[in-house]
Residue, then its C-alpha position, 0 to 999 in steps of 0.5 A: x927166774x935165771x935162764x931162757x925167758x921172754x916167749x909169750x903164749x896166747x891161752x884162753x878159756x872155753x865154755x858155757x857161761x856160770x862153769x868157773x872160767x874167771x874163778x879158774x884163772x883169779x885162784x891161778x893167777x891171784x891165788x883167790x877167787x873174785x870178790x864180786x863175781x860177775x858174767x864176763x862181759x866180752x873178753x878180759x886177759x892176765x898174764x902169768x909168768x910160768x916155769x916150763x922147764x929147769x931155768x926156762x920159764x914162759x910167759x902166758x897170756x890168759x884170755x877169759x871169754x864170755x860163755x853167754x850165746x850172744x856173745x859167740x860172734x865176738x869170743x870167736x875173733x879172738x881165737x886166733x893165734x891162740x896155742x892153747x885152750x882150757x875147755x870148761x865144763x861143770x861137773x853137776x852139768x851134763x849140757x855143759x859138757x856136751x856143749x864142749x864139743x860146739x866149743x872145740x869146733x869153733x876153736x879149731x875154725x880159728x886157732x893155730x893147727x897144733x892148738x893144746x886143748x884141756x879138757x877141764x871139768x870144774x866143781x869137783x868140790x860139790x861132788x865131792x860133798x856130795x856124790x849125788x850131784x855129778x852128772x858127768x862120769x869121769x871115766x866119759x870125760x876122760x875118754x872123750x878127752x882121749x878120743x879128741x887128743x886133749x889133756x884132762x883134769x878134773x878141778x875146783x876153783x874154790x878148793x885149788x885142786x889142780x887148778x895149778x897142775x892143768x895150767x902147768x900143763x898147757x904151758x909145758x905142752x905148748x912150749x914143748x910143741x914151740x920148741x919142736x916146731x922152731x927146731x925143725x923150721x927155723x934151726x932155733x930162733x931162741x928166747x923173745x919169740x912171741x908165739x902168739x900173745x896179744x900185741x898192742x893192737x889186741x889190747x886196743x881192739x880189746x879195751x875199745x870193744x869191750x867199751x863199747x860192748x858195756x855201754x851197750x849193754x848198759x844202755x839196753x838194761x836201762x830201756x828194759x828196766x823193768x823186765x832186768x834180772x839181777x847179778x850175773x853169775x860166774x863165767 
């Protein structure tokens, strides 16, 4: 794309396990869902070049995080430098919500002060078939969201529906934010500005962790064979 380019945001996804985190970001980045959907084991990123403005375009780099418990302790090093969030939640589960209230605590504790938060309700597709299944109102999402300054959508992962338009949205609003910030402190620092994205050292630390991590895990589900369940499911 022709004009200003090369300034990279660090984004990550937010909430319990099995919400949609990782479909969320294979139907924006890939245009599908995953093949073999699994637990996020840790913390996994893509990258996405993403139109903010006429010829001005961003770079965001997406972090997928565990939503598991045990895994709380290594999600929380990495919300650092992050200028945005999507926080996830399921639409047919109403503790997923509440639970959005532990996750955009934590986020604060770590990330940039003017962090963008999204407020994402997930699985719109179900409720659609079936109303029956929604166990979090629109209208008490879309005020808490309001109450707490975050941007709302409510999406499906399976169906596309603005999965495109809630990322859109927090990379214009952290761009925005950027620009305001650069203007006003530095008088304009212009394009290759990283603002956040993950540096080599966060993809060494990411890559060995992770590692580590699996092998461990590996090792644990081997000693308790017996008492394994099968197939994580979705973060």
């Amino acid at each position: 794309m022709a004009g200003e380019e090369g300034q990279s945001f660090k984004v990550i996804l937010l909430g319990d396990a099995t919400v949609g985190k990782t479909h969320l970001v294979s139907r924006y980045t890939r245009g599908t869902l995953p093949q073999q959907p699994k637990a996020t084991i840790g913390v996994e990123f893509v990258t996405k070049q993403v139109a903010v403005a006429p010829d001005v375009s961003v770079r965001a780099q997406i972090w997928d995080t565990a939503g598991q418990e045990r895994y709380k302790s290594i999600t929380q090093t990495h919300y650092r430098r992050a200028f945005g969030a999507l926080l996830v939640y399921d639409v047919t589960n109403k503790a997923s919500f509440v639970n959005t209230s532990k996750w955009a605590d934590d986020l604060k504790q770590s990330a940039e002060p003017d962090v963008v938060i999204v407020l994402v309700g997930n699985k719109a597709d179900l409720v659609e078939n079936d109303p029956s299944l929604r166990a979090v109102d629109t209208q008490t999402a879309q005020a808490f969201a309001q109450k707490n300054g975050f941007l709302f959508f409510e999406t499906s992962a399976v169906t596309g529906r603005q999965v495109n338009d809630c990322f859109i949205a927090l990379m214009k609003q952290i761009h925005q934010n950027a620009t305001a910030a650069t203007t006003q402190d530095h008088g304009g620092s212009g394009p290759g500005v990283n603002w956040g994205g993950a540096n080599r050292s966060d993809r060494d630390f990411i890559d060995k962790y992770n590692r580590e991590l699996k092998g461990g895990l590996k090792l644990g589900a081997n000693d308790q064979k017996k008492n394994s369940g099968c197939c994580g499911d979705d973060d």
